[in-house]
N, CA, C and O of each residue as an XYZ file, in Angstrom:
852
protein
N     281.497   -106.101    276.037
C     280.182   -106.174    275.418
C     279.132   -105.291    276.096
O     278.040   -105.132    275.551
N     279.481   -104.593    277.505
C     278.616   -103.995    277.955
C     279.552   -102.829    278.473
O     280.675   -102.865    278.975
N     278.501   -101.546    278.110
C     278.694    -99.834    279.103
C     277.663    -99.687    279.207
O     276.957   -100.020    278.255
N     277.163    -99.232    280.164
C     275.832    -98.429    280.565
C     276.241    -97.408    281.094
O     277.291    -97.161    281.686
N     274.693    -96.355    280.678
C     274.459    -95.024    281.378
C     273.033    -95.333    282.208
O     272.081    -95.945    281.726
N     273.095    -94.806    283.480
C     271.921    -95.218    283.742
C     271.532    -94.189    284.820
O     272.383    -93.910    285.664
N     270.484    -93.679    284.863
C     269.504    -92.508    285.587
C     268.432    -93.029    285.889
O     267.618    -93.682    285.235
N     268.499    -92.535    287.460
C     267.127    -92.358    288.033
C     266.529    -91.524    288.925
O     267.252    -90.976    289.756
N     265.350    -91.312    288.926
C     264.861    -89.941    289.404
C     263.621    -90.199    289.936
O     262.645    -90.563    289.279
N     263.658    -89.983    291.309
C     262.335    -90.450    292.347
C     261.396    -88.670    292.644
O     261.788    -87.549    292.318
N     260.139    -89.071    293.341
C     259.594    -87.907    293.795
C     258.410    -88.568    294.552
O     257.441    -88.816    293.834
N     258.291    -88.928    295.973
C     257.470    -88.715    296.171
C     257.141    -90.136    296.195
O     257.873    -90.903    296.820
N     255.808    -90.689    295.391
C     255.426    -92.050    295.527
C     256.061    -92.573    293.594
O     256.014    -93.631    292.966
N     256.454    -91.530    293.355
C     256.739    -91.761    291.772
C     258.749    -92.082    291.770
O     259.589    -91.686    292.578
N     258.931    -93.030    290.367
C     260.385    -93.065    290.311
C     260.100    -93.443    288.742
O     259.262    -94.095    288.118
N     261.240    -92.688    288.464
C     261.573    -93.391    286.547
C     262.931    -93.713    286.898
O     263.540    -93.206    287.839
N     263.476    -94.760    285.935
C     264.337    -95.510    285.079
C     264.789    -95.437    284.068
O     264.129    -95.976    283.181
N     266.217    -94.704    283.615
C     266.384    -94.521    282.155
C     268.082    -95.833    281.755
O     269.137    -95.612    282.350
N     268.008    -96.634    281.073
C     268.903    -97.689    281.051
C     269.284    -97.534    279.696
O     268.440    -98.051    278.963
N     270.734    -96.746    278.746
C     270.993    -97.403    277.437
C     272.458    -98.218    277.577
O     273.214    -98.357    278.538
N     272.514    -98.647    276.331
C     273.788    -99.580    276.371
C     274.715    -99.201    275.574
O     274.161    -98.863    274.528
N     276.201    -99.028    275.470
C     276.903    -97.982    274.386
C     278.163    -99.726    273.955
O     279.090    -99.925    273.170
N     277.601   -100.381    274.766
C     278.537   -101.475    274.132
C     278.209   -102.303    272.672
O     277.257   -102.762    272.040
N     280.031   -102.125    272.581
C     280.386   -102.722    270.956
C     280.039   -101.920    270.342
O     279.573   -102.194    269.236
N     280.131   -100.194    270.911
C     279.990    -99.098    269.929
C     278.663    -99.161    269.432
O     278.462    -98.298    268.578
N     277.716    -99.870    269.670
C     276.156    -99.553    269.690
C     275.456    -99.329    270.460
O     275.472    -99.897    271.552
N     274.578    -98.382    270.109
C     273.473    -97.833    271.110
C     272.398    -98.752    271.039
O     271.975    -99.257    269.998
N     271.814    -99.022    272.607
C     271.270   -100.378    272.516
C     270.418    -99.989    273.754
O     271.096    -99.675    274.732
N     268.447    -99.925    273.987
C     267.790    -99.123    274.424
C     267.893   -100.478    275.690
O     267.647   -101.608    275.268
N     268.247   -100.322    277.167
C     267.535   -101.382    278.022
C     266.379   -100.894    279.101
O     265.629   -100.089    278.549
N     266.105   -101.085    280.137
C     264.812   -100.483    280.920
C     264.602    -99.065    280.459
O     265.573    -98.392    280.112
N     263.400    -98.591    280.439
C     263.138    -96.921    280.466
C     261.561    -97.282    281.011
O     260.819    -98.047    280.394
N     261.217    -96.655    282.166
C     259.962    -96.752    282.398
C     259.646    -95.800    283.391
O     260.364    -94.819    283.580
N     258.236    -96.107    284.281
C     257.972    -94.875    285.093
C     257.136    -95.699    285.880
O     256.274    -96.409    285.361
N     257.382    -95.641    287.396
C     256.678    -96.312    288.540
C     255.980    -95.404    289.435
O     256.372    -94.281    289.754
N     254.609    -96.147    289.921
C     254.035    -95.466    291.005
C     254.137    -96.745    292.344
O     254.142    -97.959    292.139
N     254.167    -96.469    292.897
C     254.254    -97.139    294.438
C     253.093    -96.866    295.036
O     252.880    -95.725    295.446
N     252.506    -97.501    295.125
C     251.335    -97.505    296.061
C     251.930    -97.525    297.620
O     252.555    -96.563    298.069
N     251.788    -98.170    298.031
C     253.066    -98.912    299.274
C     253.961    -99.136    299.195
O     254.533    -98.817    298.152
N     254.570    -99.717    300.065
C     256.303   -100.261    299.923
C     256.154   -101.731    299.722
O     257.051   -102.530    299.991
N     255.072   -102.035    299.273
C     254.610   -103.675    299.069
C     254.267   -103.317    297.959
O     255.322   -103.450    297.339
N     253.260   -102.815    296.986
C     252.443   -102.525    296.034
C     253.213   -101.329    294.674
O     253.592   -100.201    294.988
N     253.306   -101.818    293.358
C     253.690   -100.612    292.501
C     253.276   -101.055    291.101
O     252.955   -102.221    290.875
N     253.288   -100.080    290.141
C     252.385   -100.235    288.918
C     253.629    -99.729    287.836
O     254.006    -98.569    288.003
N     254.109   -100.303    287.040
C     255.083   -100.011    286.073
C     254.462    -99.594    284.698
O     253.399   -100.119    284.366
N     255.047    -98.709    283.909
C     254.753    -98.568    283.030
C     255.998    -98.359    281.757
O     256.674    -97.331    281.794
N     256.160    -99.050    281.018
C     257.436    -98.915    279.951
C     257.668   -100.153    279.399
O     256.945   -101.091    279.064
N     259.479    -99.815    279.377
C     260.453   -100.709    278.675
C     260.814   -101.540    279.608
O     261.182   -100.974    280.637
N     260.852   -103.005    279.630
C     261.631   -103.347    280.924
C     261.146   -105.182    280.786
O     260.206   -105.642    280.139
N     261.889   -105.731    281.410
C     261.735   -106.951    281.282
C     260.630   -107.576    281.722
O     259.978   -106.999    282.593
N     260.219   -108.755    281.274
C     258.713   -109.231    281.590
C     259.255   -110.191    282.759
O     260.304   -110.835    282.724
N     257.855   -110.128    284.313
C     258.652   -110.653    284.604
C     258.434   -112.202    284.562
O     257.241   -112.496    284.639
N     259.500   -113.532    284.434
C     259.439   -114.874    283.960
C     260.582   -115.545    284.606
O     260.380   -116.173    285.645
N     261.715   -115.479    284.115
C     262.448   -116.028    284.633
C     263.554   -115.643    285.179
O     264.109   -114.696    284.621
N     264.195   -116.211    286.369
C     264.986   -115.989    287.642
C     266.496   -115.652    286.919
O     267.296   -114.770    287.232
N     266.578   -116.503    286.022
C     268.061   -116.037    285.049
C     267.285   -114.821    284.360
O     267.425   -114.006    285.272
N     266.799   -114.361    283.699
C     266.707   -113.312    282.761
C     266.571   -111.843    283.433
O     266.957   -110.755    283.007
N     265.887   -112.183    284.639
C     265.952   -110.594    285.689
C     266.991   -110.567    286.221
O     267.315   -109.507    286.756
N     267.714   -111.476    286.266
C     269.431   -111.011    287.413
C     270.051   -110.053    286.434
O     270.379   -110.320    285.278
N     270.131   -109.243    286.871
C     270.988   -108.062    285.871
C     272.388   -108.444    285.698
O     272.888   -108.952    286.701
N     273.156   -108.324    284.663
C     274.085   -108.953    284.053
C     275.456   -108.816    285.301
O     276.253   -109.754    285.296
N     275.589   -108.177    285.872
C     276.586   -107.375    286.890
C     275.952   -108.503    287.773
O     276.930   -109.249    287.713
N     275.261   -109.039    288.373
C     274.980   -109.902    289.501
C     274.806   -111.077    288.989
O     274.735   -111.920    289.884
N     274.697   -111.544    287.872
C     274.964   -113.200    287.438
C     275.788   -113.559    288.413
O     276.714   -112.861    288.826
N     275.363   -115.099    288.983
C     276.375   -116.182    289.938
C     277.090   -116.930    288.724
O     278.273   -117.120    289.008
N     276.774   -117.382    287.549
C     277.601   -117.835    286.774
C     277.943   -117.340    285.491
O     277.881   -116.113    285.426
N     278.337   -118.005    284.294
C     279.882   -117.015    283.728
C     278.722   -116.282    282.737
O     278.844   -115.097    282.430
N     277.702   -117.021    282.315
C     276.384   -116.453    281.590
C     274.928   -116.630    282.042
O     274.652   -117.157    283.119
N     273.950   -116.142    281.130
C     272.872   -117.001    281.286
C     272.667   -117.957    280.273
O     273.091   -117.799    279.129
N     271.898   -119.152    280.730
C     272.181   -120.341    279.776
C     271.368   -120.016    278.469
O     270.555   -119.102    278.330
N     271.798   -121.061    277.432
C     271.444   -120.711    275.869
C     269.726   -120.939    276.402
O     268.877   -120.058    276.264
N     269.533   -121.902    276.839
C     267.744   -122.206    277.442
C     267.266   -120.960    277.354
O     266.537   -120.565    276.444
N     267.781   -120.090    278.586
C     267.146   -118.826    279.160
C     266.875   -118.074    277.983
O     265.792   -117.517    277.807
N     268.124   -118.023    276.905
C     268.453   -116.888    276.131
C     267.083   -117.007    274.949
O     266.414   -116.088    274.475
N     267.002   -118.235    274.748
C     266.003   -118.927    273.769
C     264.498   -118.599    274.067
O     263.630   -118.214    273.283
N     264.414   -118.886    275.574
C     262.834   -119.059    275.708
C     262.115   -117.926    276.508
O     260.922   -117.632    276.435
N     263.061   -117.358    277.272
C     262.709   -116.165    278.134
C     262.117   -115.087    277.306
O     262.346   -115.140    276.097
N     261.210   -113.876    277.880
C     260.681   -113.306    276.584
C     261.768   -111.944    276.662
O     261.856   -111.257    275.645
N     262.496   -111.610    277.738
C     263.246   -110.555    277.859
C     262.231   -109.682    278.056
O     261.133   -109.794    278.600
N     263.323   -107.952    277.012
C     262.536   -106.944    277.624
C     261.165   -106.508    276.322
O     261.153   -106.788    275.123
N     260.143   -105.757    277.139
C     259.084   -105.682    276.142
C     257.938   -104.709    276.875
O     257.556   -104.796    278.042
N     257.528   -103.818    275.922
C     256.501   -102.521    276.767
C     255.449   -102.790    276.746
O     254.624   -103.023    275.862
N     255.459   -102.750    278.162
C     254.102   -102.906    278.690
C     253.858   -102.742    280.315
O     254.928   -102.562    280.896
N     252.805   -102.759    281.117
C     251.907   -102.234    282.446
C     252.533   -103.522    283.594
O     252.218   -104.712    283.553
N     252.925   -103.253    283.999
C     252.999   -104.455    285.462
C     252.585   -104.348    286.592
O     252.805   -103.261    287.125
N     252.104   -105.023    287.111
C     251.734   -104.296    288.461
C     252.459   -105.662    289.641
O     252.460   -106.865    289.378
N     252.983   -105.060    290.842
C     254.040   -106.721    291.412
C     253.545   -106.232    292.769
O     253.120   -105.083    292.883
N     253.576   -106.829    293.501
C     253.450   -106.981    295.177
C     254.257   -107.774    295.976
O     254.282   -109.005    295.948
N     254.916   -107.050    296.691
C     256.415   -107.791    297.356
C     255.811   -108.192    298.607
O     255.510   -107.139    299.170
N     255.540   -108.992    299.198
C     255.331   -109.029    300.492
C     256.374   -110.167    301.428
O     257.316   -110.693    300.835
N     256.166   -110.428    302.639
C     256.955   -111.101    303.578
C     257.596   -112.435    302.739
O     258.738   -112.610    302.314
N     256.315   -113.358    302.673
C     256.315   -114.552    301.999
C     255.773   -114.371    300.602
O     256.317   -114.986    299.685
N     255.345   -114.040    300.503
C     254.611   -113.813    299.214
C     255.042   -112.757    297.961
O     255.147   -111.555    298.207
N     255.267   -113.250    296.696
C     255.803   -112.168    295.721
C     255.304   -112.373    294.205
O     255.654   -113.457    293.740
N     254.784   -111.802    293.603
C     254.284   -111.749    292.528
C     253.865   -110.714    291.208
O     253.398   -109.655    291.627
N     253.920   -110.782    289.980
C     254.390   -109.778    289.299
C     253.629   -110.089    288.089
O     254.052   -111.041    287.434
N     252.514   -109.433    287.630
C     251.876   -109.490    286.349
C     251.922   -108.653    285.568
O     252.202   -107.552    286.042
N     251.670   -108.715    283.928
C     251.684   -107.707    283.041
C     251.146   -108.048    282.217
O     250.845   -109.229    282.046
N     250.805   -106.937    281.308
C     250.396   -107.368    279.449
C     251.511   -106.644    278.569
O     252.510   -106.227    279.156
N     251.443   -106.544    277.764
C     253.579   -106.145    277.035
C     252.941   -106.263    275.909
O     251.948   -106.979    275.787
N     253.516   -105.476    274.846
C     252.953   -105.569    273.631
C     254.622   -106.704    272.733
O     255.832   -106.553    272.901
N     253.885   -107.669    271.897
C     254.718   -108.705    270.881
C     256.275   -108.021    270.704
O     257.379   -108.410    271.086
N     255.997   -107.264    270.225
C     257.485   -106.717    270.108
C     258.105   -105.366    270.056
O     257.380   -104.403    269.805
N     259.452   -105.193    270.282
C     259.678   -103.632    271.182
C     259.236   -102.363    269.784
O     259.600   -102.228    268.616
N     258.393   -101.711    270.592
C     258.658   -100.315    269.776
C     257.673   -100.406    268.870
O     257.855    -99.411    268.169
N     256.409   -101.189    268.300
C     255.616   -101.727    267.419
C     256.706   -101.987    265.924
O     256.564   -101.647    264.750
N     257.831   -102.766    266.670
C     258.271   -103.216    265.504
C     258.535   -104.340    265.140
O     259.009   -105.263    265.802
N     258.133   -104.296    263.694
C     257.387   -105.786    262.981
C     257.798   -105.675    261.492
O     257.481   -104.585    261.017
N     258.217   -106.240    260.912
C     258.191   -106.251    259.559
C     256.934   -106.261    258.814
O     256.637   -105.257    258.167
N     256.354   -107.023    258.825
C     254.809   -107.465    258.088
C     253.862   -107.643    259.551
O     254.459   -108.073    260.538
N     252.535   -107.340    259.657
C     251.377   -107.384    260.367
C     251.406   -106.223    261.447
O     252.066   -105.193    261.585
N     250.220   -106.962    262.272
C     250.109   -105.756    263.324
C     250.486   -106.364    264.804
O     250.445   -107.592    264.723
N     250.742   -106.051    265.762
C     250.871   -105.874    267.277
C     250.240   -106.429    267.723
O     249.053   -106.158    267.901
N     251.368   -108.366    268.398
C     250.198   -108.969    268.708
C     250.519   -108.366    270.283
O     250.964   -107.234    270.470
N     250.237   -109.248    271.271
C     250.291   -109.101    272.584
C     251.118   -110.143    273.582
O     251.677   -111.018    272.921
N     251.321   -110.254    274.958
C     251.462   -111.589    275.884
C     250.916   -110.672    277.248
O     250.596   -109.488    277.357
N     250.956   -111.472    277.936
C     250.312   -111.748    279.146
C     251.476   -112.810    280.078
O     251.675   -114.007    279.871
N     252.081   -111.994    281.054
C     253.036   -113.247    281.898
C     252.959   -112.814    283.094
O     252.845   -111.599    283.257
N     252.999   -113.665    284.186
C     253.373   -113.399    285.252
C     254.067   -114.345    286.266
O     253.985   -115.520    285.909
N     254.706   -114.159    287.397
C     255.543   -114.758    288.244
C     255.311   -114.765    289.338
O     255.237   -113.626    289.802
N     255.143   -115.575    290.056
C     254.606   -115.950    291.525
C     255.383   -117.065    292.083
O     255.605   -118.187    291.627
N     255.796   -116.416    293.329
C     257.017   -116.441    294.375
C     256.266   -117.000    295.901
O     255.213   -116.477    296.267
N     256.771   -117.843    296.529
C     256.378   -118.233    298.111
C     257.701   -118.311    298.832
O     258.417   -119.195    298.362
N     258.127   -117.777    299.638
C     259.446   -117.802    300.376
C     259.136   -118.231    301.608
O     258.931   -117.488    302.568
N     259.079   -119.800    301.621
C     258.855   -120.025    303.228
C     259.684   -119.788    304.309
O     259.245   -119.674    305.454
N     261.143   -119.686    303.950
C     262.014   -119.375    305.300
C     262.804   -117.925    304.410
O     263.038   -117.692    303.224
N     263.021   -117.213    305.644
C     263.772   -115.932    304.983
C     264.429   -115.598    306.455
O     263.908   -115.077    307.441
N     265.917   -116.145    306.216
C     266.424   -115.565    307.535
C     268.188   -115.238    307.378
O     268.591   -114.997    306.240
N     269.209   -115.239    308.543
C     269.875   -114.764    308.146
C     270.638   -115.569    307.977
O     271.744   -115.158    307.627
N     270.414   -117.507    308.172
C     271.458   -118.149    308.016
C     270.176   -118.907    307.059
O     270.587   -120.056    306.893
N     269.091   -118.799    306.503
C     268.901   -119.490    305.138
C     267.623   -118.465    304.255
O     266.759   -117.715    304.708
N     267.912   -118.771    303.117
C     266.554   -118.131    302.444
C     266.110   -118.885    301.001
O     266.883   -119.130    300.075
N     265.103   -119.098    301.033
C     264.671   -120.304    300.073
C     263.012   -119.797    299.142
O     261.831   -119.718    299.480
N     263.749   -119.564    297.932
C     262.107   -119.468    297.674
C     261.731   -120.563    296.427
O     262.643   -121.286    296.027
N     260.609   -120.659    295.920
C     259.836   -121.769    295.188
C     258.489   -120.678    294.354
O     257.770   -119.806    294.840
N     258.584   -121.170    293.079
C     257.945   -120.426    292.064
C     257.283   -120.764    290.826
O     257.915   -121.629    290.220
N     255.991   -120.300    290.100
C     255.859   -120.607    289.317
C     255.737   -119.567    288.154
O     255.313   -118.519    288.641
N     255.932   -119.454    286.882
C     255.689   -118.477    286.130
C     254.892   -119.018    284.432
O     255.286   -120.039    283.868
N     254.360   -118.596    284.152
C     253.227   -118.376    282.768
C     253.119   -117.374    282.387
O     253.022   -116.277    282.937
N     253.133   -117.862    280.858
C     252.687   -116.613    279.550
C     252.494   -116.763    278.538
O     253.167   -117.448    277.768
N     251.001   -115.826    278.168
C     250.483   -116.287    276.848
C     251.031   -115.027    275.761
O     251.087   -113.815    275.970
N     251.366   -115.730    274.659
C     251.436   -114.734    273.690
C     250.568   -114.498    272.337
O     250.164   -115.577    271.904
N     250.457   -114.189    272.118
C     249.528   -113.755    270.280
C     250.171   -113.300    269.243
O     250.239   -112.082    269.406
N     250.726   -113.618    268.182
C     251.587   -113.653    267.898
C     250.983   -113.208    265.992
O     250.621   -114.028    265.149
N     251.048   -112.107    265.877
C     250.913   -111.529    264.629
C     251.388   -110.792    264.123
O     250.854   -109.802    263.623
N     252.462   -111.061    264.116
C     254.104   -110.390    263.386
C     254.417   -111.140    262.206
O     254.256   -112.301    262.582
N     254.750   -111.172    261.063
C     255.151   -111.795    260.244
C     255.704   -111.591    258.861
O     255.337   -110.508    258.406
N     256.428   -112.246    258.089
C     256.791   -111.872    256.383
C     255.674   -112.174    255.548
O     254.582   -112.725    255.688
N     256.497   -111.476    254.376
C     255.455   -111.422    253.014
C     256.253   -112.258    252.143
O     256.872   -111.600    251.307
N     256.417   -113.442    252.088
C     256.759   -114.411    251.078
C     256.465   -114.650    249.430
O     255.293   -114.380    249.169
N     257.104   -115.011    248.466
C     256.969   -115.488    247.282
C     256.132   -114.540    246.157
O     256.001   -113.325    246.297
N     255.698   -115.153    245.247
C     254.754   -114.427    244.240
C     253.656   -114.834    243.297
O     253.823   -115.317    242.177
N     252.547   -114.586    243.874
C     252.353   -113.438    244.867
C     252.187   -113.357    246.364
O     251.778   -114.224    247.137
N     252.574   -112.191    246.592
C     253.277   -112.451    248.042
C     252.293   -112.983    249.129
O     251.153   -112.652    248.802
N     252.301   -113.653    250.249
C     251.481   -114.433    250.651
C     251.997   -113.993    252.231
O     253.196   -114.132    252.473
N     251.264   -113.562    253.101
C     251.294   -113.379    254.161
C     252.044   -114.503    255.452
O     251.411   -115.510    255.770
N     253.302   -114.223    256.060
C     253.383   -115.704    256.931
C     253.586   -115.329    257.944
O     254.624   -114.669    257.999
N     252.667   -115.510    259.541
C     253.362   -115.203    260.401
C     254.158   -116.619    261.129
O     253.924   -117.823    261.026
N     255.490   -115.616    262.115
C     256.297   -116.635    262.330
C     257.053   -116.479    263.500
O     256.939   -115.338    263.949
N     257.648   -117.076    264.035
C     257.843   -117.057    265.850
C     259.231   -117.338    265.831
O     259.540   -118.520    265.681
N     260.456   -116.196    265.996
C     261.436   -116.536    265.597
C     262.190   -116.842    267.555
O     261.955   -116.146    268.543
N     263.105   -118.143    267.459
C     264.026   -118.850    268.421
C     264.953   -118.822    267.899
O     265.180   -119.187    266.745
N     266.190   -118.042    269.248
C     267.476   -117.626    268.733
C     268.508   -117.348    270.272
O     268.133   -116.906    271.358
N     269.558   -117.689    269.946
C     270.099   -117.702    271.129
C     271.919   -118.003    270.649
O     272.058   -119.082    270.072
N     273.131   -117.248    270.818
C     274.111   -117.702    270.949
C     275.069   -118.495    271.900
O     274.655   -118.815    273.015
N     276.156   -118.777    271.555
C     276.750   -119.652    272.385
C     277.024   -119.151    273.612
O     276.890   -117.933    273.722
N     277.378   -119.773    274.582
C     277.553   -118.806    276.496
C     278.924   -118.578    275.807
O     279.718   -119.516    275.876
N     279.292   -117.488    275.171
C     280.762   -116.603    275.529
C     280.320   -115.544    274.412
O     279.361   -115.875    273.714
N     280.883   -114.386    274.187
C     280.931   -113.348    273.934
C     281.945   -113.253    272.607
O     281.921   -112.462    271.664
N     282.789   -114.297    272.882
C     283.893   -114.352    271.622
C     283.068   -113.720    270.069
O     283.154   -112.544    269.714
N     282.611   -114.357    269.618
C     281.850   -114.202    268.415
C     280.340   -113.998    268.694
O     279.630   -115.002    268.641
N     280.026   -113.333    268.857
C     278.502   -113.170    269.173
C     277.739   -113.559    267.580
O     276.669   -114.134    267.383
N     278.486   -113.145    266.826
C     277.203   -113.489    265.149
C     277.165   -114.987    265.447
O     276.092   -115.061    264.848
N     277.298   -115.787    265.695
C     277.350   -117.205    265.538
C     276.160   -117.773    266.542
O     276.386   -118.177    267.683
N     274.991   -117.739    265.984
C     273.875   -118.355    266.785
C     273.704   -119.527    267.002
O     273.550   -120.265    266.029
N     273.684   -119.891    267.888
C     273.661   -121.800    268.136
C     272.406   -122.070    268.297
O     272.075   -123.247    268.438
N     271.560   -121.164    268.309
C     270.160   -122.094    268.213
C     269.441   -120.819    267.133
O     269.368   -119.646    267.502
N     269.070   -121.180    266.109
C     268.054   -120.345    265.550
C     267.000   -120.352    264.656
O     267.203   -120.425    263.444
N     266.293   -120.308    264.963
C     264.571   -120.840    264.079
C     263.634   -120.063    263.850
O     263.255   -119.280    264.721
N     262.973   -120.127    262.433
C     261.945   -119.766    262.651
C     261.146   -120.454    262.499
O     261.255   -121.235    261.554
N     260.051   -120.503    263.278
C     258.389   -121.687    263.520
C     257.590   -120.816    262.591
O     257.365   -119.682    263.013
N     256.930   -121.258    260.931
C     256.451   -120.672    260.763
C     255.100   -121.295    260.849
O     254.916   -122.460    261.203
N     253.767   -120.101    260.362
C     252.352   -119.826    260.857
C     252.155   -120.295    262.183
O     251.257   -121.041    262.574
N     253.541   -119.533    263.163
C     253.146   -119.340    264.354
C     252.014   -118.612    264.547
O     251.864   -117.628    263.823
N     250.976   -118.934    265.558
C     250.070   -118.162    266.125
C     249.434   -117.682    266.938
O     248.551   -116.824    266.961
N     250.408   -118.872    268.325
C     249.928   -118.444    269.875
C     251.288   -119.364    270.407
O     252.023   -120.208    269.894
N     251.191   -118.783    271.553
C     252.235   -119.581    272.265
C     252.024   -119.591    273.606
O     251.347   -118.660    274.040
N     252.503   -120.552    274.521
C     252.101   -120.841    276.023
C     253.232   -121.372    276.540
O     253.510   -122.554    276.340
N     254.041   -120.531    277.290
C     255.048   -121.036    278.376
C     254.849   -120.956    279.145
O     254.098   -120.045    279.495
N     255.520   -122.113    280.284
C     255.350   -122.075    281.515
C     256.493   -122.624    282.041
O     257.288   -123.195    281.295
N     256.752   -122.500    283.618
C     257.626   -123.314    284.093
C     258.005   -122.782    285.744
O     257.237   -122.005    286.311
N     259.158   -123.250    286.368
C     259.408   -123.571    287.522
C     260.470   -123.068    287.942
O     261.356   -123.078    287.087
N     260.840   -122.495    289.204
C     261.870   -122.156    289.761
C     262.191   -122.212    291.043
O     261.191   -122.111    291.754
N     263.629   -122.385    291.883
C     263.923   -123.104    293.062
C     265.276   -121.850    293.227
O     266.068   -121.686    292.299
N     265.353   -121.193    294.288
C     266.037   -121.033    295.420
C     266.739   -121.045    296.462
O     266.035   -120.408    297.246
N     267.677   -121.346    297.021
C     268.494   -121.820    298.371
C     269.835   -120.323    298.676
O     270.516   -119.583    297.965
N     269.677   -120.474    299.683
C     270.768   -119.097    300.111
C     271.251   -119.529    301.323
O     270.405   -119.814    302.170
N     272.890   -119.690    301.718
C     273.096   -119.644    303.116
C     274.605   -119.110    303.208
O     275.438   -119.091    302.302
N     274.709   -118.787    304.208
C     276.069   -117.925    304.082
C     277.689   -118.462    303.304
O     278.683   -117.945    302.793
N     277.208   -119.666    303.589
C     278.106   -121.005    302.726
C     278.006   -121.505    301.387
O     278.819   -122.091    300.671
N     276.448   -121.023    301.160
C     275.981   -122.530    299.774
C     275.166   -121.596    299.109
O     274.552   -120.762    299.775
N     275.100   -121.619    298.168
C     273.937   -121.362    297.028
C     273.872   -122.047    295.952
O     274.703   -122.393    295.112
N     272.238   -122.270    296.155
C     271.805   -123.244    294.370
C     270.526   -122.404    294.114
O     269.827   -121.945    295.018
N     270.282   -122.242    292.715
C     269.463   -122.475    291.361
C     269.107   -122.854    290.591
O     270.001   -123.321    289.887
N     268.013   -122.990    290.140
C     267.722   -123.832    289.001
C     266.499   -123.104    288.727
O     266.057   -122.178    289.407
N     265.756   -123.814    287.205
C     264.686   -123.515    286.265
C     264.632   -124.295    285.426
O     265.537   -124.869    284.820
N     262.854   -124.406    285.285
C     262.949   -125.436    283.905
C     261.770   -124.377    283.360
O     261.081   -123.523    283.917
N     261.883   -124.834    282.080
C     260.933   -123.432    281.012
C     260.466   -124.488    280.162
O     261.313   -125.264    279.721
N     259.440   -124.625    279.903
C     258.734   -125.108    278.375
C     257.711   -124.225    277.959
O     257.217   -123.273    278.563
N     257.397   -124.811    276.519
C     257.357   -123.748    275.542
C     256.019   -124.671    274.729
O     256.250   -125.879    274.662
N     254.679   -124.208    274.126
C     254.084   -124.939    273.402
C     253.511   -123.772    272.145
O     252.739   -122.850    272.408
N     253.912   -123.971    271.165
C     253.354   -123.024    269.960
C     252.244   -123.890    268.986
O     252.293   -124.942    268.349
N     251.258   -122.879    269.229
C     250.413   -123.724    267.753
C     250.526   -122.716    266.745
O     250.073   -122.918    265.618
C-alpha cells in the first residue's frame, strides 16, 4: 500500500521536503513544504504537511510501534493540510502551532475555503538514557465551509465528512466508520497525550474528542 519518493534539499538556515506516494499504482501527494530555522530550537514551515495534533498521526508510517494507527486516530485526526507552522523544540518544552487552510489544494465541491487553527504542546519532565516521558495537550478550531448543492432547487449544505477504514489494508474500500454531519459549521477538538520510554518498556496512549455545531 505504500512506495515513496522522497527529496530533500537544505541550504543554509533553509530546507524543503518533497514526499509523493506511487502506492496501489496511484500517485498520492504527502509532505511538500519549505522551512526556515531560525535556531536549532525555533522554525517556520510553510506547505503540505501534517497538522500538528496527534502522537499517532505524526509517527510516520515506517516507525508505527503497532500493526496500524487506530480507526479513532484515522477518524478524528485532521492529517495533512496547507498551511504556516511555526514549532519550538526545546529541552523540556515542545510546541507547534499553525493555521492550514479546510481542505488540501482549495478543494471543495460546493463553497469557499474555510480554515483551522491547531496546535500541540509537549512538557518532557525526565529525558534520559534509561527513561523518557512526555505529557501533552493538543486543540483545534475549524470553520468549516465546504459543502453540496442538494435537491430542487438546489439548496446549499455544508457538511463535515467522518471516515475511517478497518486497521488492515486487505480491502481498503470498506469504511467502517463513515458520516456525513450535515450543516456542519465549526468544530472544536481537543485532547491528551502520554509517553513512557525505557530501554525495556514502552507505552502510549491518546484520547481525542470532537464537538461540531
Amino acid at each position: 500500500p505504500d512506495a515513496r519518493i522522497r527529496m530533500t534539499i537544505q541550504h543554509g538556515k533553509w530546507d524543503a521536503y518533497f514526499d509523493a506516494d506511487f502506492g496501489k499504482g496511484v500517485y498520492t501527494q504527502k509532505n511538500v513544504f519549505l522551512r526556515y530555522n531560525f535556531t536549532e530550537k525555533n522554525s517556520l514551515r510553510v506547505g503540505y504537511a501534517t497538522e500538528s495534533f496527534s502522537i499517532s498521526s505524526l509517527t510516520s508510517q515506517s516507525d508505527l510501534h503497532f500493526i496500524t494507527r487506530s480507526a479513532a486516530v484515522n477518524a478524528l485526526a485532521p492529517g495533512r493540510n496547507l498551511g504556516v507552522t511555526y514549532k519550538h523544540r526545546g529541552n523540556s518544552f515542545y510546541t507547534e502551532t499553525g493555521i492550514y487552510s479546510e481542505n488540501m489544494y482549495n478543494k471543495q465541491e460546493v463553497g469557499d475555503q474555510g480554515f483551522a487553527a491547531s496546535g500541540r504542546y509537549l512538557y518532557v519532565p525526565v529525558n534520559n538514557d534509561n527513561l523518557a516521558i512526555h505529557v501533552g495537550a493538543v486543540a483545534r478550531f475549524k470553520k468549516i465551509e465546504t459543502g453540496v448543492v442538494e435537491g430542487n432547487p438546489g439548496v446549499f449544505t455544508k457538511y463535515y465528512h467522518i471516515n475511517s477504514g478497518l486497521e488492515t489494508n486487505v480491502d481498503p474500500s470498506v469504511k467502517f466508520l463513515d458520516a456525513n454531519v450535515q450543516w456542519a459549521d465549526k468544530e472544536f477538538k481537543y485532547g491528551a497525550e502520554f509517553l513512557a520510554v525505557t530501554p525495556r518498556f514502552f507505552a502510549q496512549g491518546e484520547y481525542i474528542g470532537s464537538r461540531i455545531d
